[in-house]
C-alpha positions in Angstrom: -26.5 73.1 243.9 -27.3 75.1 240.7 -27.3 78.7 241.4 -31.3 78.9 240.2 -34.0 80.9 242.0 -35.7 77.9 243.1 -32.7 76.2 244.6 -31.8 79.2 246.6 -35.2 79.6 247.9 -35.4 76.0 248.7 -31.7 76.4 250.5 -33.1 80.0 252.7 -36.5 77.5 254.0 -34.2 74.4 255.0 -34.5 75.3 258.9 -38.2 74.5 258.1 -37.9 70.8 256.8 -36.5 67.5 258.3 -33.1 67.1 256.6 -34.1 63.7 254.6 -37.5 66.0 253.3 -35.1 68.6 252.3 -33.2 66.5 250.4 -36.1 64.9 248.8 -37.3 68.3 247.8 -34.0 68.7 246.5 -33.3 65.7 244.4 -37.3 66.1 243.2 -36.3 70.2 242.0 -32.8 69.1 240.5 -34.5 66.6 238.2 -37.1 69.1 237.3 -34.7 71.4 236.6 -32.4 69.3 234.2 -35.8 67.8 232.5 -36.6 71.6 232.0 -32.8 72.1 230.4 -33.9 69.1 227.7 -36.9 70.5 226.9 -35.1 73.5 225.9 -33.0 71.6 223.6 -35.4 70.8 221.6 -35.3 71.7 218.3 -39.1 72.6 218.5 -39.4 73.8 222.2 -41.6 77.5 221.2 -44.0 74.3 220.5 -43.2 72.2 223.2 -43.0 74.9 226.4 -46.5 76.0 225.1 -48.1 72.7 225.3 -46.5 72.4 228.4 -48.2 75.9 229.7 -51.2 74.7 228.4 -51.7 71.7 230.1 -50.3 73.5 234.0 -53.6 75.8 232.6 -55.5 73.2 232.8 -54.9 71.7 235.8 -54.4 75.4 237.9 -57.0 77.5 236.0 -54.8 80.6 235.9 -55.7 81.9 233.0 -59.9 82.0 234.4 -58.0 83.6 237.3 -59.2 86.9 239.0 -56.2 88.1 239.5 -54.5 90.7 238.3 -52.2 89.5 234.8 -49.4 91.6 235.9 -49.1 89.3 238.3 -48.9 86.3 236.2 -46.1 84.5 234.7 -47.0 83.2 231.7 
């Protein structure tokens, strides 16, 4: 396992899920996680990681959010 925040959360819950759903989670977050290093290969990615921020807006309506922005990633 890649030693990346999300991994090593996923590894401190795994009492929590069935061991085939934790592998499923697993294989689903390594494949995010190398699509993620592509995109940064891009020549263009400034471009690309903002349409990409753009369209999670869309569908989770963060930045319409009530919440504090301190609190926000992006």
């Amino acid at each position: 396992m890649r030693n990346f925040c999300g991994i090593r959360t996923l590894e401190s819950q795994k009492t929590f899920f069935a061991e085939q759903t934790f592998e499923e989670i697993e294989s689903i977050l390594n494949r995010i996680i190398n699509e993620i290093d592509k995109i940064c290969e891009v020549e263009n990615f400034e471009e690309v990681a903002s349409n990409l921020l753009q369209r999670i807006d869309v569908v989770t309506n963060l930045s319409s959010s009530q919440v504090s922005p301190s609190y926000r990633i992006h």
